[in-house]
Steps between C-alpha positions, in 0.01 A plus 500: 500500500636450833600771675769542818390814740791605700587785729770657766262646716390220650190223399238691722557838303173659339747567171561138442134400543346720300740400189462149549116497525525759193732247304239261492335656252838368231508163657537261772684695842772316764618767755834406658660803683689584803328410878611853600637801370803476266557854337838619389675149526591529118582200402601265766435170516464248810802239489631513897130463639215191396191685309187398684148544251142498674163516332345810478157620534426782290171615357386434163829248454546166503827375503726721721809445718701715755887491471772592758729566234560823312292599159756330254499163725105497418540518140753253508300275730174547312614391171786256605243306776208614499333557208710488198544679210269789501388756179554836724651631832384773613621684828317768721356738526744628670409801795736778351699550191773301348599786264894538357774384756218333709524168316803428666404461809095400408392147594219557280679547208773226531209251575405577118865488441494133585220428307708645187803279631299213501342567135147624608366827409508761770344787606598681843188799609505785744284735587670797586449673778552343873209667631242489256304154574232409178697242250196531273659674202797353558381151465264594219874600331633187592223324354479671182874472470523160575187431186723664242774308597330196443367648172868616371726226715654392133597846464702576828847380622475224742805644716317806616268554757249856492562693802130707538449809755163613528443823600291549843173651327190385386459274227309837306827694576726253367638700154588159320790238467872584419805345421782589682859491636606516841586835668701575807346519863756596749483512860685673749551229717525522877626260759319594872716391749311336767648321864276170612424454857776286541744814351577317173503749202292464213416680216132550280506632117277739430504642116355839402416508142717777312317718236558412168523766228396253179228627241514220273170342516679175321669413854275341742533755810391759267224328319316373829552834604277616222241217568600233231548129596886465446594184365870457455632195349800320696759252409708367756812456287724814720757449200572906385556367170587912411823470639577104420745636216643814735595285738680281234709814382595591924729177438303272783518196237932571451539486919702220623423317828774687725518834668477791316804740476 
């Protein structure tokens, strides 16, 4: 099986290295990934700048490249120039959690979304903590993940992508896999207003994490919490298809194209 390694932190980051060399173990490795750091661009793509690829050097991988672009410009790039057609994408390890609302914003998870876009089975893996620095268990997760999808791939929907956060703890303390749905992490977010030498104002977010008051250990904050390996499956379709028919019945199909009285 060939395998696409992908990141947002950047092609020289210890996460991604240590998942591609571990992925080798399932099948043949290509690392494409971002020169520098890319976190939190979500899912932007490159269309008003060229995209400029350079062979990498990494240890333990053959076929590598460097990309100026963002994390879903690489997947798009690896499979539409590159290489082709691949049997997996898998992005990260990612240095901190991409846990409920995170996703949003994560470059590591919408590089998996691509993969799913393109028709390739995708996983997107954290480790999370920002601080905490061994990706051993985490990749080890990945890895064994990543084996039973390729023992159950009949089995699963082809339109969803696994979003894994492994809790920062060794691989002993690690209580076991579980499925789960995406929780709510909320930040109070502040904007310091800063003057440049020149006296121009700017301003630099800064988010501090609000405490959550979840128990359910089915919702991934909670469960990594209590030391599982959260794996949350994630479609891209955004379509609330809850309220499809309530919005029918508010009368948005009967409204003509003219100002409302």
């Amino acid at each position: 099986m060939l395998i696409l390694v992908t990141n947002d932190d950047g092609i020289l980051a210890p996460g991604l290295q240590i998942l591609a060399r571990k992925m080798k173990g399932l099948g043949e490795v290509v690392v494409v990934a971002p020169a520098e750091e890319r976190s939190a661009t979500g899912h932007g793509i490159t269309v008003r700048d060229p995209i400029r690829i350079k062979k990498a050097s990494l240890e333990g991988i053959n076929n590598a490249w460097a990309v100026t672009g963002t994390p879903a410009d690489c997947v798009k790039l690896a499979v539409q120039e590159l290489i082709g057609k691949c049997g997996l994408v898998i992005s990260g390890i990612n240095s901190g959690p991409n846990l409920g609302t995170d996703v949003i914003y994560s470059g590591t998870v919408s590089a998996a979304i691509e993969g799913i876009i393109l028709g390739i089975p995708s996983i997107a893996v954290s480790l999370a903590s920002d601080e905490h620095d061994d990706y051993a268990a985490a990749a080890e997760a990945a890895f064994v993940l990543a084996s039973h999808w390729q023992r159950n791939k009949d089995r699963l929907p082809p339109d969803t992508l696994l979003n894994v956060n492994v809790p920062p703890v060794s691989k002993t303390e690690i209580k076991g896999f579980k499925v789960t749905r995406l929780g709510m992490r909320e930040y109070k977010n502040v904007f310091d207003r800063r003057v440049d030498p020149r006296g121009n104002v700017y301003f630099w977010l800064k988010g501090d994490l609000i405490p959550h008051d979840e128990e359910d250990p089915e919702i991934d904050v909670v469960a990594v919490e209590q030391n599982f390996v959260s794996v949350s499956p994630i479609h891209f379709d955004l379509t609330n298809y809850r309220l499809i028919d309530r919005i029918k019945a508010v009368g948005f199909e009967r409204l003509a194209m003219e100002n409302p009285v």
